[in-house]
N, CA, C and O atoms as a MOPAC input file, in Angstrom:
PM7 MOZYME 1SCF
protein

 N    -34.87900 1    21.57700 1    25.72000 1
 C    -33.69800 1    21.89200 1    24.92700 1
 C    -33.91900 1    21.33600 1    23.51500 1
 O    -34.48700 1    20.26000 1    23.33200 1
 N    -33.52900 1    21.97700 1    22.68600 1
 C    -33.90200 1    21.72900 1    21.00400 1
 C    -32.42100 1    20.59500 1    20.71600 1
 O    -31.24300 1    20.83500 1    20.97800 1
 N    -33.00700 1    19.38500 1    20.11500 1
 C    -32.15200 1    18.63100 1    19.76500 1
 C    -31.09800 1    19.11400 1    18.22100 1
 O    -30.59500 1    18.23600 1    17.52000 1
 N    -30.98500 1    20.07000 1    18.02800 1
 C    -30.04200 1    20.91800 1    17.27700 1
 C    -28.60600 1    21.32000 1    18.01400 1
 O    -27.45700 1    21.02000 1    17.68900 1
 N    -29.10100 1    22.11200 1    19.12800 1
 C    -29.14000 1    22.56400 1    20.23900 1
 C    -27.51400 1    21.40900 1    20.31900 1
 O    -26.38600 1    21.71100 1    19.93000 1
 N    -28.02100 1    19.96600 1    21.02200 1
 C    -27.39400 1    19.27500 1    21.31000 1
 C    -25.99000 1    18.49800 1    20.18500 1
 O    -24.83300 1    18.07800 1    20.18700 1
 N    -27.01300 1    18.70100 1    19.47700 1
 C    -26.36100 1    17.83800 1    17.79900 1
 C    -25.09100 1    18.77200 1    17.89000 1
 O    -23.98800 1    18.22600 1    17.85300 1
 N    -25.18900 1    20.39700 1    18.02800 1
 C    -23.43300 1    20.74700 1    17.39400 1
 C    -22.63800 1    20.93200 1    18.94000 1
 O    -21.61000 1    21.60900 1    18.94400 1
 N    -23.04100 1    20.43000 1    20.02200 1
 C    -22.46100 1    20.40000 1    21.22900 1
 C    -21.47400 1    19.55500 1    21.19800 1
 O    -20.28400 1    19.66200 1    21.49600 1
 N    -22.55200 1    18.11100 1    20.52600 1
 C    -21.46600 1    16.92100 1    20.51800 1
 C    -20.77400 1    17.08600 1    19.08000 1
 O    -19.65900 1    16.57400 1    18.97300 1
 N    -21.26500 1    17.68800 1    18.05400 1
 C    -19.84900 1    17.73200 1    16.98000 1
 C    -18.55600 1    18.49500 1    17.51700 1
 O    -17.47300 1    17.93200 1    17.35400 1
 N    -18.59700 1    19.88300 1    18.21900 1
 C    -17.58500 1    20.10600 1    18.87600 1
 C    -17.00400 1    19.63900 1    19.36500 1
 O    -15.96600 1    20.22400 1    19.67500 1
 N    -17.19500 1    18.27800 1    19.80700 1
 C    -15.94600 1    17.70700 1    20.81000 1
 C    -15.83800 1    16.37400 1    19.94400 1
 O    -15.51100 1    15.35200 1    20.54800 1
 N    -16.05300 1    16.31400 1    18.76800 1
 C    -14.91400 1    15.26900 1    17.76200 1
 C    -14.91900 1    15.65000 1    16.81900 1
 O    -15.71900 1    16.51500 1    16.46100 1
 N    -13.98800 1    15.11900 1    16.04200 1
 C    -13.27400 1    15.54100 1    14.37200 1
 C    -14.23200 1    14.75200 1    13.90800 1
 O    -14.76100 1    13.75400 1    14.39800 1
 N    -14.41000 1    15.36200 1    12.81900 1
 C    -15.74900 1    15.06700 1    11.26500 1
 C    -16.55100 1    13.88100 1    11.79400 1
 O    -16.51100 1    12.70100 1    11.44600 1
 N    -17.52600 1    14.68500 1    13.01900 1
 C    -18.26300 1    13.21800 1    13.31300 1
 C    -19.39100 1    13.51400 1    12.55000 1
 O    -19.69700 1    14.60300 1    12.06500 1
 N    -20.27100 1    11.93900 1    12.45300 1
 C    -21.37600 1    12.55400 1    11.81200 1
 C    -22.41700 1    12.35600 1    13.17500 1
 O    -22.37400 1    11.40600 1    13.95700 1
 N    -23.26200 1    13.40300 1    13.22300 1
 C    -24.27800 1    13.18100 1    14.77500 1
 C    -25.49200 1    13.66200 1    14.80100 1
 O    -25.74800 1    14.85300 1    14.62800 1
 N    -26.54300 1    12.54800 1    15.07400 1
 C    -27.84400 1    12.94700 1    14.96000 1
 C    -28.29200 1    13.09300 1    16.26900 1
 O    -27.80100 1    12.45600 1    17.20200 1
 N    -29.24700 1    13.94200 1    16.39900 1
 C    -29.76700 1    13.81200 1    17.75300 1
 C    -31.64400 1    13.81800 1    17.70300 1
 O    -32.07700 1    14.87700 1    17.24900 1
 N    -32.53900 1    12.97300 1    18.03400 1
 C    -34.07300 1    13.03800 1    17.71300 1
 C    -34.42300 1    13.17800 1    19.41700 1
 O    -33.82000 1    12.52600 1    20.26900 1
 N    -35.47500 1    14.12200 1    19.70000 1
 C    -36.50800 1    13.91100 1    20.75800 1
 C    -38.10600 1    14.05400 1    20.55000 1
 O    -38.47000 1    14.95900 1    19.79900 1
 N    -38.77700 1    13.49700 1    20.96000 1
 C    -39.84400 1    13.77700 1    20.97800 1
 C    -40.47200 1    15.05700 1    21.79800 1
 O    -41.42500 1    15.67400 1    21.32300 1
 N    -40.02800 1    15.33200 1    22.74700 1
 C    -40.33000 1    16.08500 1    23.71400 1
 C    -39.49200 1    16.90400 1    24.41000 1
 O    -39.78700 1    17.31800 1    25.53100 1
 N    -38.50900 1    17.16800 1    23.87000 1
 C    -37.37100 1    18.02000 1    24.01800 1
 C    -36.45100 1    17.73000 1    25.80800 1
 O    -35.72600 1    18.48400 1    26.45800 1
 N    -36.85200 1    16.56700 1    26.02800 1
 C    -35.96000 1    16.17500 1    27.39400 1
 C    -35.41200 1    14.88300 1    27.26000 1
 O    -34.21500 1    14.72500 1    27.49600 1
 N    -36.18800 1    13.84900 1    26.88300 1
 C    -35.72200 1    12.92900 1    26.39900 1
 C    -34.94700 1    12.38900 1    24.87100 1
 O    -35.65600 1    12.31900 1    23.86700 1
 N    -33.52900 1    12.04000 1    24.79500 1
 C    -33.13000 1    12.06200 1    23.78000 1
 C    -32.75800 1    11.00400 1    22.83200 1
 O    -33.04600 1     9.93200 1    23.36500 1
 N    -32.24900 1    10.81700 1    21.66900 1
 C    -31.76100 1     9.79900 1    21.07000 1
 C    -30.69000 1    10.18900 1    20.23900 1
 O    -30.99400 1    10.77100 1    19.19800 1
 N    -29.24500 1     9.94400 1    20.53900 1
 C    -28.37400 1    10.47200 1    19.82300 1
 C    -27.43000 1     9.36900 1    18.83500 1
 O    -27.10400 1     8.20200 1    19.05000 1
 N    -27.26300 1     9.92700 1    18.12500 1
 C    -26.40200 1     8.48500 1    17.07800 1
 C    -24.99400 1     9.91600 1    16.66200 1
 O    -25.00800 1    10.99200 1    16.06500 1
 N    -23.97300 1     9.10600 1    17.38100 1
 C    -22.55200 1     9.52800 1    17.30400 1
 C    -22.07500 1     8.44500 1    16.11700 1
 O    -22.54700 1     7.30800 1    16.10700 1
 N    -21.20100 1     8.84300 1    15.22100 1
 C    -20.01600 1     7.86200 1    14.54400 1
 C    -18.95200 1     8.93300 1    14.56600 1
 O    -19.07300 1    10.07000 1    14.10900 1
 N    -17.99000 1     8.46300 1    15.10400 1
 C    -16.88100 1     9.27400 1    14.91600 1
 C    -15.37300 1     8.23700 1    14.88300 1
 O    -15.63900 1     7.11900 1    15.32500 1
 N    -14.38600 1     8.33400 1    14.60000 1
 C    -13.38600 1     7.38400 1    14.54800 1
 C    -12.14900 1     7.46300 1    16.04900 1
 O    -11.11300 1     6.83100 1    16.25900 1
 N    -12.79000 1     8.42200 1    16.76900 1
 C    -12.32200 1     8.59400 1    18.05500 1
 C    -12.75200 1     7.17500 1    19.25700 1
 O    -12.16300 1     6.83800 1    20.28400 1
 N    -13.81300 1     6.67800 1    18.69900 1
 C    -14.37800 1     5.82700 1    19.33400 1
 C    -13.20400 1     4.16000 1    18.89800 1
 O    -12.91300 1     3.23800 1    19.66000 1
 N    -12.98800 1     4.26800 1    18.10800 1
 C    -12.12900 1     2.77900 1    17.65600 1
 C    -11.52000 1     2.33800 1    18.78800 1
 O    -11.07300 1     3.29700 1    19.41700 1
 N    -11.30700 1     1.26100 1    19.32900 1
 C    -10.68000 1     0.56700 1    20.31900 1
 C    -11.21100 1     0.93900 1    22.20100 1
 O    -10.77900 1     0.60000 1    23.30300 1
 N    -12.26300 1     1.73500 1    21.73300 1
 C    -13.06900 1     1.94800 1    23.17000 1
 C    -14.48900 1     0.68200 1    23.21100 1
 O    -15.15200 1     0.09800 1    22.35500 1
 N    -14.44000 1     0.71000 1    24.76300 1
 C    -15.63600 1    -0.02300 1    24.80700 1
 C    -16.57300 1     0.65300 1    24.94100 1
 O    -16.45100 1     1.79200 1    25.39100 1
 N    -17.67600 1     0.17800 1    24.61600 1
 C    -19.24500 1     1.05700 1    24.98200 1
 C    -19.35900 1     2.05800 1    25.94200 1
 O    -19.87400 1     3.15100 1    25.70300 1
 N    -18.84200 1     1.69000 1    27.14900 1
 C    -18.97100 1     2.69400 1    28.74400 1
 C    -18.06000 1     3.67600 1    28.25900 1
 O    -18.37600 1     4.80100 1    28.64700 1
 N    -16.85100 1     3.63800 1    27.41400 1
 C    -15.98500 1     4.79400 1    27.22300 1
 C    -16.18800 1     5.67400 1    26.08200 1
 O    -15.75800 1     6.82100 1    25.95800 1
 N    -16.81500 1     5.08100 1    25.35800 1
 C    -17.83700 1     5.89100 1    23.98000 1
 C    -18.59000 1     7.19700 1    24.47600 1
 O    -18.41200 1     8.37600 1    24.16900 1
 N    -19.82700 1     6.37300 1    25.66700 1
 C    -20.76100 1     7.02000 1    25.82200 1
 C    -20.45700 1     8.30400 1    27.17500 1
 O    -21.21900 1     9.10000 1    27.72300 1
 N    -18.70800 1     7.95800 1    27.37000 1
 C    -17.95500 1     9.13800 1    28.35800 1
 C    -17.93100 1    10.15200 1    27.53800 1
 O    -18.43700 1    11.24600 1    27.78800 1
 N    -17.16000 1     9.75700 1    26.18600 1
 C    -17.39100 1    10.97700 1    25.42500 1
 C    -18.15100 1    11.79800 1    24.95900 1
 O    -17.76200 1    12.86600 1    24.48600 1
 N    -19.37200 1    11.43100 1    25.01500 1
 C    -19.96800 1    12.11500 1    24.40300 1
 C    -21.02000 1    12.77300 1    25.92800 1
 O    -21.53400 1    13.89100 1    25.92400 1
 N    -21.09500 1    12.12600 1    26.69000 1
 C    -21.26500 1    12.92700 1    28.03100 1
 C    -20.13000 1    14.08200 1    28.26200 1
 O    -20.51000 1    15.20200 1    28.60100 1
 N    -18.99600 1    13.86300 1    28.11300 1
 C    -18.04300 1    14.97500 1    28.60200 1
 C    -18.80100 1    16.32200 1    27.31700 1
 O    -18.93600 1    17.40500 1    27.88600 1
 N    -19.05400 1    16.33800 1    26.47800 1
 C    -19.30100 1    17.54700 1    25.66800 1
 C    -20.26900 1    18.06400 1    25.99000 1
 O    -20.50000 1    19.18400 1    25.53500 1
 N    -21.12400 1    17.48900 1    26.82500 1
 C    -22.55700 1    17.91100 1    27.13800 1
 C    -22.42100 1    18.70400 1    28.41600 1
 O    -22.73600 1    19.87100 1    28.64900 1
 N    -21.79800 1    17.65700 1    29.29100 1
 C    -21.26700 1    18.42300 1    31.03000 1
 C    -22.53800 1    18.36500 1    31.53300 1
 O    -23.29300 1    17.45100 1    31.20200 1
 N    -22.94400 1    19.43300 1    32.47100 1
 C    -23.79100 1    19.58200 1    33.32400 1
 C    -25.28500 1    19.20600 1    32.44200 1
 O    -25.94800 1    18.23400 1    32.80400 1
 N    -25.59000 1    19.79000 1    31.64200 1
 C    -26.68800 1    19.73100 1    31.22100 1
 C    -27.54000 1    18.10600 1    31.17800 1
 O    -28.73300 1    17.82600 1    31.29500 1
 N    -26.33200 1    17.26100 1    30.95900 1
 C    -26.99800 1    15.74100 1    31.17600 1
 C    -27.64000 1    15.27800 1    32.62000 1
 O    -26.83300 1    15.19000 1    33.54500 1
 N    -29.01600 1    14.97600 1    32.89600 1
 C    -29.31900 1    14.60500 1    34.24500 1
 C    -30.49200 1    16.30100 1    34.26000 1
 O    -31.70900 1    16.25000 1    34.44000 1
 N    -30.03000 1    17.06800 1    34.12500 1
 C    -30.71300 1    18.79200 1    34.25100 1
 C    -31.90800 1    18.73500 1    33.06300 1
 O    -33.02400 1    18.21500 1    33.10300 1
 N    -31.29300 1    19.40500 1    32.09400 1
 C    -32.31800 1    19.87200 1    30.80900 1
 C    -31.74100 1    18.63000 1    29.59500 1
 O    -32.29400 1    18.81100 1    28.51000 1
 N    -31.12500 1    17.88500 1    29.59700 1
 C    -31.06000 1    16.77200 1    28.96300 1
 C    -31.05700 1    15.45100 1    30.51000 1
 O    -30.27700 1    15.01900 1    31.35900 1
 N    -32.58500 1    15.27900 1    30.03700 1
 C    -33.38000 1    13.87100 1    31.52200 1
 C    -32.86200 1    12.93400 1    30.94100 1
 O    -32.13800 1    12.27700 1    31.69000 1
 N    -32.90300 1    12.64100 1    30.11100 1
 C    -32.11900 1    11.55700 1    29.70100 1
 C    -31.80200 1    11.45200 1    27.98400 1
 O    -32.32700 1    12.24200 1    27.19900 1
 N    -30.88700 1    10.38200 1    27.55300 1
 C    -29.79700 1    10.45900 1    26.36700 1
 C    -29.36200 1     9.24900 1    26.59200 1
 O    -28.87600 1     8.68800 1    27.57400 1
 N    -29.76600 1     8.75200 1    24.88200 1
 C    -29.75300 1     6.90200 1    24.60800 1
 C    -28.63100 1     7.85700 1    23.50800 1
 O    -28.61700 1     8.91500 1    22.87800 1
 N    -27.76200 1     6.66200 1    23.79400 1
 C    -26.90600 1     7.21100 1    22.58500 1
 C    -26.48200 1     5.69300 1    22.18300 1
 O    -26.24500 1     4.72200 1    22.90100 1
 N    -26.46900 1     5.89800 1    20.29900 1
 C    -25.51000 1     4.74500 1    19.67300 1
 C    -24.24200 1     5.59600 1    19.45800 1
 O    -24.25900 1     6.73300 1    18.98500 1
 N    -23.25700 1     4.99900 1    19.81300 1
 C    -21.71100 1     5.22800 1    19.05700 1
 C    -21.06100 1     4.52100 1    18.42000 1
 O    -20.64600 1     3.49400 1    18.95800 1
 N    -20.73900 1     4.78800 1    17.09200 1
 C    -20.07800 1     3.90900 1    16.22900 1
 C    -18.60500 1     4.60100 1    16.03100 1
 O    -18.21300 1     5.65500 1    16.53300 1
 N    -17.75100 1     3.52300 1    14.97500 1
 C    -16.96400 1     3.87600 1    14.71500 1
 C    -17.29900 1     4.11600 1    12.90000 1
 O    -18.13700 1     3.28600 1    12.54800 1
 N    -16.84200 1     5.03700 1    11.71700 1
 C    -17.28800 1     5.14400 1    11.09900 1
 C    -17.12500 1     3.29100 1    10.28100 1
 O    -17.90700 1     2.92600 1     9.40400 1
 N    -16.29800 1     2.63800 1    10.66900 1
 C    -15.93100 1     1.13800 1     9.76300 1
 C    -17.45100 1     0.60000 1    10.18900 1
 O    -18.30400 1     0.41800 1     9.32000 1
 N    -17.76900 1     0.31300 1    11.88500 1
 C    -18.99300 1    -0.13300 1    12.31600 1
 C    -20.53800 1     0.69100 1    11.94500 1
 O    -21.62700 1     0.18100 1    12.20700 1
 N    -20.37400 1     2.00800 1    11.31100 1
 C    -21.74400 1     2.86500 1    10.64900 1
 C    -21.53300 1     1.83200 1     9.37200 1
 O    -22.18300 1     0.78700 1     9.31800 1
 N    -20.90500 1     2.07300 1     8.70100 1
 C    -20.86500 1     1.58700 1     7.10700 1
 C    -21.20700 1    -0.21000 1     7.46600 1
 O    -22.12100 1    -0.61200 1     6.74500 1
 N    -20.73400 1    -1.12700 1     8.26900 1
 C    -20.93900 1    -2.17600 1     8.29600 1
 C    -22.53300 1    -2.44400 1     8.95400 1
 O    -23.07600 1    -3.54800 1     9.01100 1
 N    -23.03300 1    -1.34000 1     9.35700 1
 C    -24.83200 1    -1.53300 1     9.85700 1
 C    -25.64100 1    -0.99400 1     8.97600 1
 O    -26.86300 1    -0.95800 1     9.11800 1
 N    -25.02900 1    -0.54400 1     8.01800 1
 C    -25.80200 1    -0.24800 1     6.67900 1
 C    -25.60800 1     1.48500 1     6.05400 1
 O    -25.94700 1     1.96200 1     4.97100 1
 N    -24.95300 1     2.09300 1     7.19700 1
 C    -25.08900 1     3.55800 1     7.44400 1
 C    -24.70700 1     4.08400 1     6.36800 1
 O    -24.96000 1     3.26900 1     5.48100 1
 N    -24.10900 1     5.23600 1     5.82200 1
 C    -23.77200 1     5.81600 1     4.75600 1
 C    -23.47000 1     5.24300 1     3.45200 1
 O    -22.46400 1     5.40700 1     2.76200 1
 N    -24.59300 1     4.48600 1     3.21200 1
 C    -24.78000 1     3.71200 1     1.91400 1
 C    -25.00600 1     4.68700 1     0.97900 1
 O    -25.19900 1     4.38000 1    -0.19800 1

């Protein structure tokens, strides 16, 4: 699966996120979510969200998916949209 592919799967399911997605090998992934939907969630409930947009395909044709989720206050405080 083309990590493009994935990138506007997960923008569909939040408001003005910004979302990268890198693989080397098109099964294994690396996704970096910031979206402000995430504020007051913990880590395990971040990374629900962004599983729920994907659905089936996680575990299938996405083997696996490291994801960072920020909130956009926590992107800007790790250096992000400088």
């Amino acid at each position: 699966m083309d990590p493009s592919e994935i990138e506007q799967m997960i923008k569909t399911g939040f408001e003005d996120a910004l979302v990268k997605v890198m693989s080397g090998d098109n099964t294994h992934f690396e996704a970096l979510v910031v979206a402000e939907e995430f504020a007051g969630k913990r880590p395990l409930a971040r990374h629900q969200l962004v599983y729920k947009c994907l659905g089936s395909l996680v575990g299938n044709e996405i083997h696996a998916l490291s994801i960072k989720a920020l909130t956009p206050d926590e992107w800007r405080a790790a250096g992000g949209g400088a």
